[in-house]
BAZA-37142 format. One record per residue (C-alpha): residue number from 1; residue in three letters; x, y, z. Coordinates in steps of 0.1 Angstrom, whole numbers, plus 2048, in hexadecimal, padded with zeros to 3 digits. Example, Ala and Ser with C-alpha at 12.3 -4.5 7.8 and 13.67 -1.06 7.14 Angstrom:
2
<1, 'ALA', <87B, 7D3, 84E>>,
<2, 'SER', <889, 7F5, 847>>,
//
This chain:
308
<1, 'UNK', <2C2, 952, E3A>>,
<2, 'UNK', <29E, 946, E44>>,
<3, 'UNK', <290, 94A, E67>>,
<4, 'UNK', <28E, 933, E7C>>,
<5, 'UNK', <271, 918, E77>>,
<6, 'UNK', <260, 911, E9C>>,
<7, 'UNK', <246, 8ED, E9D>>,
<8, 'UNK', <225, 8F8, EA5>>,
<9, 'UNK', <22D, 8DE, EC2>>,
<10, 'UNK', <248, 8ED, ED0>>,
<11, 'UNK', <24C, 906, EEC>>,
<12, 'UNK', <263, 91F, EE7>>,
<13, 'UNK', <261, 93C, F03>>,
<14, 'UNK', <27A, 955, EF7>>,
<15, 'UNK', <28D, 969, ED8>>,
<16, 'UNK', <2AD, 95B, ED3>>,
<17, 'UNK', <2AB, 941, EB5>>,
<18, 'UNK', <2C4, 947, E9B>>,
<19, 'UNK', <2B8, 94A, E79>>,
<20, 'UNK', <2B3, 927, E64>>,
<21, 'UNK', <2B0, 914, E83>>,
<22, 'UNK', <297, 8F8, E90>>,
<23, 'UNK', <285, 8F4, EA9>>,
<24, 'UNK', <26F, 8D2, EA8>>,
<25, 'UNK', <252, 8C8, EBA>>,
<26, 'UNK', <251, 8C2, EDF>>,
<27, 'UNK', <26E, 8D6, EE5>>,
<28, 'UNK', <271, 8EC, F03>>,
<29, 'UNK', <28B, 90B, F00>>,
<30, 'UNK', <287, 923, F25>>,
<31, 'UNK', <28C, 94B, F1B>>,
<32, 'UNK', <2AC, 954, F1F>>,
<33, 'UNK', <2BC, 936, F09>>,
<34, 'UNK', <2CD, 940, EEB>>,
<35, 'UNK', <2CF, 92D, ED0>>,
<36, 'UNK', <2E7, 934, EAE>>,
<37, 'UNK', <2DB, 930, E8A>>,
<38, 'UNK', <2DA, 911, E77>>,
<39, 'UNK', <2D2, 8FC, E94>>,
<40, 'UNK', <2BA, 8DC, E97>>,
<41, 'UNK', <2AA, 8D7, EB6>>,
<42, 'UNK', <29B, 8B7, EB8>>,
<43, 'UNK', <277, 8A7, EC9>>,
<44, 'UNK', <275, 8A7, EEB>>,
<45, 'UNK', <296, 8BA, EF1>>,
<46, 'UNK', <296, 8D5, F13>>,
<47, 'UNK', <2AB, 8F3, F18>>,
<48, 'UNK', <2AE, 906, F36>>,
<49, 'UNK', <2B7, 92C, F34>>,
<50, 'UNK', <2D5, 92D, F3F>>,
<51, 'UNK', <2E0, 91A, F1B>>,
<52, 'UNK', <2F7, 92A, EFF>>,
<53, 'UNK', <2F6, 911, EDD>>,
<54, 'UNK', <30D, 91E, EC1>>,
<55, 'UNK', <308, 91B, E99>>,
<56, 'UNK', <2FE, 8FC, E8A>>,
<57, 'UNK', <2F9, 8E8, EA9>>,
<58, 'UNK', <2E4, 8C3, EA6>>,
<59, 'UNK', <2D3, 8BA, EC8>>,
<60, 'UNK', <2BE, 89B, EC2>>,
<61, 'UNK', <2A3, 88E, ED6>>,
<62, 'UNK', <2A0, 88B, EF9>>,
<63, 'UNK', <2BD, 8A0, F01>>,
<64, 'UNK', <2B9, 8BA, F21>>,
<65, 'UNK', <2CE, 8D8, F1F>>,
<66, 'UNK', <2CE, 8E7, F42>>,
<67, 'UNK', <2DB, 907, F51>>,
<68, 'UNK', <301, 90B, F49>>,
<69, 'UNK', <305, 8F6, F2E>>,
<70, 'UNK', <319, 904, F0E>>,
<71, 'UNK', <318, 8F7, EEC>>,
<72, 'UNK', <330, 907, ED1>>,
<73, 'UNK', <32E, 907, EAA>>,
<74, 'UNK', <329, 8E2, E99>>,
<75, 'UNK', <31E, 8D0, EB7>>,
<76, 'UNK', <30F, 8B1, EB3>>,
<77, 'UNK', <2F9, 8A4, ED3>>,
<78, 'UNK', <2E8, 880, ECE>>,
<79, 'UNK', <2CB, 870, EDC>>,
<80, 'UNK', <2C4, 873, F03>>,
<81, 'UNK', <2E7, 87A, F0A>>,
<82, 'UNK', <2E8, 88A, F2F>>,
<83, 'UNK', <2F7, 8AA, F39>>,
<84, 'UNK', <2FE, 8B3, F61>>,
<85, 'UNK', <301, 8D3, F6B>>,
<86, 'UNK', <301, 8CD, F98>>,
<87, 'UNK', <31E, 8B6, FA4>>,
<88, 'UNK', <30A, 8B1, FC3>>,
<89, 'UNK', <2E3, 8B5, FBD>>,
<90, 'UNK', <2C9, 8B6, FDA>>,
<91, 'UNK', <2A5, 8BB, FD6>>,
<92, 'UNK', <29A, 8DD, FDF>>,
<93, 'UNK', <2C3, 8EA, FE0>>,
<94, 'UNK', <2CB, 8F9, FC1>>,
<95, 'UNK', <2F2, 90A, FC4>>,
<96, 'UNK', <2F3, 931, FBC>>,
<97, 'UNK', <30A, 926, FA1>>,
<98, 'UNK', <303, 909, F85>>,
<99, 'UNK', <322, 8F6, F79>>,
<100, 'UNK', <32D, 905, F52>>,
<101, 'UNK', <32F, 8E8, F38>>,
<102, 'UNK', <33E, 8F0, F1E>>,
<103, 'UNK', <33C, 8DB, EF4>>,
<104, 'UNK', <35A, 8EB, EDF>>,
<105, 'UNK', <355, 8EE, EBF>>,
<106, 'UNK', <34C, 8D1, EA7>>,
<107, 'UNK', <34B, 8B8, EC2>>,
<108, 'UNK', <330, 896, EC5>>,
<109, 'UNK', <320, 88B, EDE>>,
<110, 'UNK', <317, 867, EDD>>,
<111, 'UNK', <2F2, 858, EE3>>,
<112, 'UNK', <2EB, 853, F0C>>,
<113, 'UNK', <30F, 863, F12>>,
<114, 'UNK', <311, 870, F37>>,
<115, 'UNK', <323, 88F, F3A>>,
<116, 'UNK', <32A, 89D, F60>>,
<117, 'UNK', <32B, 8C3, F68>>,
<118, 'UNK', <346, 8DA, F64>>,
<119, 'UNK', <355, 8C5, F43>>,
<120, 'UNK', <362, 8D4, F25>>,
<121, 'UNK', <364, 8C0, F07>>,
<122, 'UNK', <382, 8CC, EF0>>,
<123, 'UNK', <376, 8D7, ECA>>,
<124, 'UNK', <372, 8B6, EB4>>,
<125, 'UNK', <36F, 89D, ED0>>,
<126, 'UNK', <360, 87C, EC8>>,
<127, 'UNK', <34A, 872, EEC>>,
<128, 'UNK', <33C, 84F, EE4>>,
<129, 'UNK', <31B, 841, EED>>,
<130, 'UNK', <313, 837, F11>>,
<131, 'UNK', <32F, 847, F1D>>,
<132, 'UNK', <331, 85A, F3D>>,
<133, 'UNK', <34B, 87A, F3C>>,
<134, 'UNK', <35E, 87E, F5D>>,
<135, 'UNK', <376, 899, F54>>,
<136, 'UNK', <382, 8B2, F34>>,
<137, 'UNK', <386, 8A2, F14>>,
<138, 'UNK', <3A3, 8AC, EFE>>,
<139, 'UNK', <39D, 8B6, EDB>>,
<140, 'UNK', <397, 89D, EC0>>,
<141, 'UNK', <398, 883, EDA>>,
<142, 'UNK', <37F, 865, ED9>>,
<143, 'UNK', <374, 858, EF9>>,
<144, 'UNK', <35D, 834, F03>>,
<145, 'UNK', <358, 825, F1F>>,
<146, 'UNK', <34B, 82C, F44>>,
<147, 'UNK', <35C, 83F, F54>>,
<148, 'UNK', <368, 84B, F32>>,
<149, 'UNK', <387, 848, F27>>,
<150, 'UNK', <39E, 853, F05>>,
<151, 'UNK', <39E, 835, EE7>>,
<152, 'UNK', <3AB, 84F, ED1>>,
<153, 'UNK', <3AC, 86C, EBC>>,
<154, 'UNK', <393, 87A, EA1>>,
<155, 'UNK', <3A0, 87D, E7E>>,
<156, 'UNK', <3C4, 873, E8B>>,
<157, 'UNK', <3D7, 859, E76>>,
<158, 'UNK', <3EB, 840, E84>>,
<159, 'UNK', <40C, 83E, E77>>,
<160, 'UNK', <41D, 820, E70>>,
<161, 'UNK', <434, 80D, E8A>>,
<162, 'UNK', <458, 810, E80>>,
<163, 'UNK', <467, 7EF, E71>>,
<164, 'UNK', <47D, 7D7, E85>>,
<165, 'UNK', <49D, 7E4, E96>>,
<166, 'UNK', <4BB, 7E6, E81>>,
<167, 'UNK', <4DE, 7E3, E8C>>,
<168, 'UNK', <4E5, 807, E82>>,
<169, 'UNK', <4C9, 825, E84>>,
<170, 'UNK', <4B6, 82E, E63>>,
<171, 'UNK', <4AF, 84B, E55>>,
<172, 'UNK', <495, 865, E68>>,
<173, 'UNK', <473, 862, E5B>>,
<174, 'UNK', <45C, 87B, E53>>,
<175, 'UNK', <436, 87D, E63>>,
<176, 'UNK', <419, 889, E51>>,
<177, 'UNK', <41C, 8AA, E6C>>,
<178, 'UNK', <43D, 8C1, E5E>>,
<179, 'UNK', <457, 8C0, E77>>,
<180, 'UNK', <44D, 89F, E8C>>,
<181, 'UNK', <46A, 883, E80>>,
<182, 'UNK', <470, 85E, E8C>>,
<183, 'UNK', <490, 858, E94>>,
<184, 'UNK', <49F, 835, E96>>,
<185, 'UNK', <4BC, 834, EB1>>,
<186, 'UNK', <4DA, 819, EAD>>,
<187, 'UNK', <4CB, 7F7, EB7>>,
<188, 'UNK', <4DC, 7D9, EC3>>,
<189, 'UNK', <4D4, 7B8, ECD>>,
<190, 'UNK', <4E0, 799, ED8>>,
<191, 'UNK', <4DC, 77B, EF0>>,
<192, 'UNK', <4E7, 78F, F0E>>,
<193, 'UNK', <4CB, 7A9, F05>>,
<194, 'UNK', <4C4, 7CA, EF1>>,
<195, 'UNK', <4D8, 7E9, EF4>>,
<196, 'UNK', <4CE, 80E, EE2>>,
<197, 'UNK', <4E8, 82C, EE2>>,
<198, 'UNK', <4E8, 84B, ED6>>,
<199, 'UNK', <503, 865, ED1>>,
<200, 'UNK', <4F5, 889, EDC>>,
<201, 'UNK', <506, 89A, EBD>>,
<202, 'UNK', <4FF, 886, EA2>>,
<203, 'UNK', <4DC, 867, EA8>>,
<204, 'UNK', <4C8, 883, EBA>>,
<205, 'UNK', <4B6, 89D, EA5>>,
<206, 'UNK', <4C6, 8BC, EC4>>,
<207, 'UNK', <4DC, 8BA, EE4>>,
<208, 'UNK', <4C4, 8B8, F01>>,
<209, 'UNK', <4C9, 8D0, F1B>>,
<210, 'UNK', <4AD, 8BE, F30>>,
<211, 'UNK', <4A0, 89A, F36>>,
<212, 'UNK', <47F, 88E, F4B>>,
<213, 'UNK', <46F, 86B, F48>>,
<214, 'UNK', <446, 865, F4D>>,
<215, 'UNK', <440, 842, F5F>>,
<216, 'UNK', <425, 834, F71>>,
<217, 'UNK', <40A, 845, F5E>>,
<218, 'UNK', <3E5, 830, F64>>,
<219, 'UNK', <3DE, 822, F39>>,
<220, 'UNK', <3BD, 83C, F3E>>,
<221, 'UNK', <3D0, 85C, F47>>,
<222, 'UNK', <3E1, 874, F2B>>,
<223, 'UNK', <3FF, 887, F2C>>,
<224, 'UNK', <40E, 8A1, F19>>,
<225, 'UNK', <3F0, 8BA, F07>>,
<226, 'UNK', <407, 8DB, F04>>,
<227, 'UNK', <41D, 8E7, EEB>>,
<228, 'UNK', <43D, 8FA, EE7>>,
<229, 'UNK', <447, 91A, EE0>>,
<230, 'UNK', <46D, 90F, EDB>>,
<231, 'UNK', <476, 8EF, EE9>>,
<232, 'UNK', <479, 8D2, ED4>>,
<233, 'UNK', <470, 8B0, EE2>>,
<234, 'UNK', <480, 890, EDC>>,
<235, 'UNK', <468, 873, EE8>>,
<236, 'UNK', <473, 84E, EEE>>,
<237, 'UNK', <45D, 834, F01>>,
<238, 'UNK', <479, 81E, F11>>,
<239, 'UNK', <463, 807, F20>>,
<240, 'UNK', <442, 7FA, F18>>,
<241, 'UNK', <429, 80F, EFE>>,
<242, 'UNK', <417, 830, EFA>>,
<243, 'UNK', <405, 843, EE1>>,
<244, 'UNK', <410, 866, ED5>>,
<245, 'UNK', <3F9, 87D, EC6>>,
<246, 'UNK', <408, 89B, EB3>>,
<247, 'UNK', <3FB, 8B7, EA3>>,
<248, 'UNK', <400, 8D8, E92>>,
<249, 'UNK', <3E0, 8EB, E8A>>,
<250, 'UNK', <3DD, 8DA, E6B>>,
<251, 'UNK', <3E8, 8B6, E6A>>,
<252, 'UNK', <3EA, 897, E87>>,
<253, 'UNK', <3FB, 877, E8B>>,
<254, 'UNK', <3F8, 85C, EA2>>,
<255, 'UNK', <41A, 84A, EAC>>,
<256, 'UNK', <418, 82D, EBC>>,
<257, 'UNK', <43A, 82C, ED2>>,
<258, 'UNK', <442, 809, EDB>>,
<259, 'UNK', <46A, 803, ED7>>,
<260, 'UNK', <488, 815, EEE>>,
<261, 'UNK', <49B, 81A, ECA>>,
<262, 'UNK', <480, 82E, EBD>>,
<263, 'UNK', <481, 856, EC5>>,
<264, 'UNK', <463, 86F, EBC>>,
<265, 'UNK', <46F, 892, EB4>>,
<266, 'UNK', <457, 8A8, EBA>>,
<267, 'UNK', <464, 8CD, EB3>>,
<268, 'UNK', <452, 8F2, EC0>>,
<269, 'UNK', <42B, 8FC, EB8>>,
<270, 'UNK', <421, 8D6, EB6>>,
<271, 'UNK', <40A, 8CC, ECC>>,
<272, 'UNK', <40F, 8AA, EDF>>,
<273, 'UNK', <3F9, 896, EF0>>,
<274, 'UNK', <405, 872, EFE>>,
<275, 'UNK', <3EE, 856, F09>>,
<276, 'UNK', <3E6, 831, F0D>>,
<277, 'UNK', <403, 82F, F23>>,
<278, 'UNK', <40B, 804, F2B>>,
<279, 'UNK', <40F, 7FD, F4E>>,
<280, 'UNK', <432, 7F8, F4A>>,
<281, 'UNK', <436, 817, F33>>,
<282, 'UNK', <455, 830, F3B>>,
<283, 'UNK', <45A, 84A, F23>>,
<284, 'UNK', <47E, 85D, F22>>,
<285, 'UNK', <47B, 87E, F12>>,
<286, 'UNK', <498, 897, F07>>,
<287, 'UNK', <48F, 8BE, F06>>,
<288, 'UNK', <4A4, 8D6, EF0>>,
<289, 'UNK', <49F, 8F4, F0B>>,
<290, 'UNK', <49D, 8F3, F32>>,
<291, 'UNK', <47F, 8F4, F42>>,
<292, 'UNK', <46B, 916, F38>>,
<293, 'UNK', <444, 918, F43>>,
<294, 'UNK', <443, 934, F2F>>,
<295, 'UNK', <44C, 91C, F13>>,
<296, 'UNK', <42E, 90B, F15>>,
<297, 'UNK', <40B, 90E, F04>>,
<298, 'UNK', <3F1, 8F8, F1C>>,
<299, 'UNK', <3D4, 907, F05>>,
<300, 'UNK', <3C9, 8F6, EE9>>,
<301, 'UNK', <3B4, 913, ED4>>,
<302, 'UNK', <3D4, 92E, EE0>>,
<303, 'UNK', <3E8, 913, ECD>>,
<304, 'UNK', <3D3, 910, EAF>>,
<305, 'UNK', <3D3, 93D, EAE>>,
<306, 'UNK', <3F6, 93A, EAE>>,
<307, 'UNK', <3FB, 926, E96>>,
<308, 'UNK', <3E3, 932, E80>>,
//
């Protein structure tokens, strides 16, 4: 692998430059940055010292990296977007302790995004121009807007809404992720209204030994972002809409939830994230297993070592 190529132009004060990187003119990197191989380190771009930048990272122009800030492997950092690394910045009062940043792994930032100290942007995050990042991003997720908020979820098919109630349930369909089934509960409807049942031992997919339902949930909030060791989730939105995310180290699916006879069965070791919760959304959910925090995995790269 070649070293790394400096421009006559640029100023770089220390040693650590990883080997086929670039450094282009007008850049500014402090000492004690480090800096992985394979990089490209745009005109006009600053790093502070206190800076780790993995392999293959793309900072374009008129980006500042200041003490604190971490970039992992793949990053991609567009034009002039802004990182913070002091919630509350005075002149002359610099804390003994700069906020850490941190840019999982094959995560974009957009042009002009704004991200705020302290964030951590889960690996393959999508962070859209302009935007201005006011807490942690989940992985793969996509987020617009100011304050910014979650449109979506990167290289996550949608699936396809189920077809019109029946008078009787159908059969359980299969999802691109193994083990994640649509269910169509026993529909009926008639002037006086709709009514759904559902016999424990034979519509549902397990007995539940637990129920909880999720209501009132602001449309820019998310829920869920943990998987299961061995419960098995049965998900029904029985009012209103929301969007469930699903994945199992390899594959994802977006379901959109939008009918009180449709039920989500999401088993153990997939990982479930729910969002773009209606105002009016309430979403019933059955668990296989009582309530177990050891059950739970709330870390998204201890998820993907497990399951890998």
């Amino acid at each position: 692998m070649p070293p790394p190529f400096i421009h006559p132009k640029a100023i770089v004060e220390g040693e650590h430059i990883g080997q086929d990187s670039r450094v282009w003119a007008f850049a500014h990197i402090l000492p004690n940055a480090k800096i992985g191989s394979g990089c490209n380190i745009c005109d006009g771009v600053f790093i502070e010292n206190d800076v780790v930048v993995g392999d293959r990272v793309t900072i374009k122009c008129g980006v500042q990296l200041w003490d604190g800030i971490r970039l992992a492997n793949d990053v991609f950092v567009g034009p002039n977007a802004t990182f913070t690394n002091d919630p509350f910045p005075r002149s002359g009062d610099q804390p003994e302790k700069f906020a850490i940043t941190t840019i999982e792994a094959g995560a974009s930032i957009g042009a002009n995004a704004t991200i705020l100290p302290g964030i951590n942007v889960g690996p393959g995050a999508m962070i859209g121009a302009g935007a201005v990042v006011t807490s942690d991003v989940p992985p793969r997720a996509i987020v617009v807007g100011n304050p910014g908020r979650i449109v979506g979820y990167a290289q996550t098919p949608v699936a396809e809404s189920p077809s019109e109630q029946a008078p009787t349930a159908t059969q359980p369909q299969s999802t691109r992720v193994p083990g994640v089934v649509v269910h169509e509960l026993p529909s009926f409807r008639d002037l006086r209204g709709s009514l759904t049942a559902a016999e424990f031992n034979t519509d549902l997919p397990f007995v539940p030994r637990r129920s909880f339902m999720i209501y009132g949930v602001p449309g820019k909030e998310i829920r869920g972002e943990h998987a299961h060791r061995e419960c098995s989730q049965f998900i029904i939105c029985v009012h209103g809409s929301v969007h469930v995310v699903v994945d199992d180290g390899h594959a994802s699916e977006e379901h959109v939830l939008d009918s009180a006879s449709t039920g989500l069965l999401v088993p153990p070791m997939v990982w479930a994230t729910e969002y773009r919760y209606t105002p009016d959304a309430v979403l019933l959910v059955f668990a296989s297993h009582e309530y177990d925090p050891d059950d739970y995995i709330r870390q998204y790269d201890e998820f993907l070592k497990l399951v890998k």
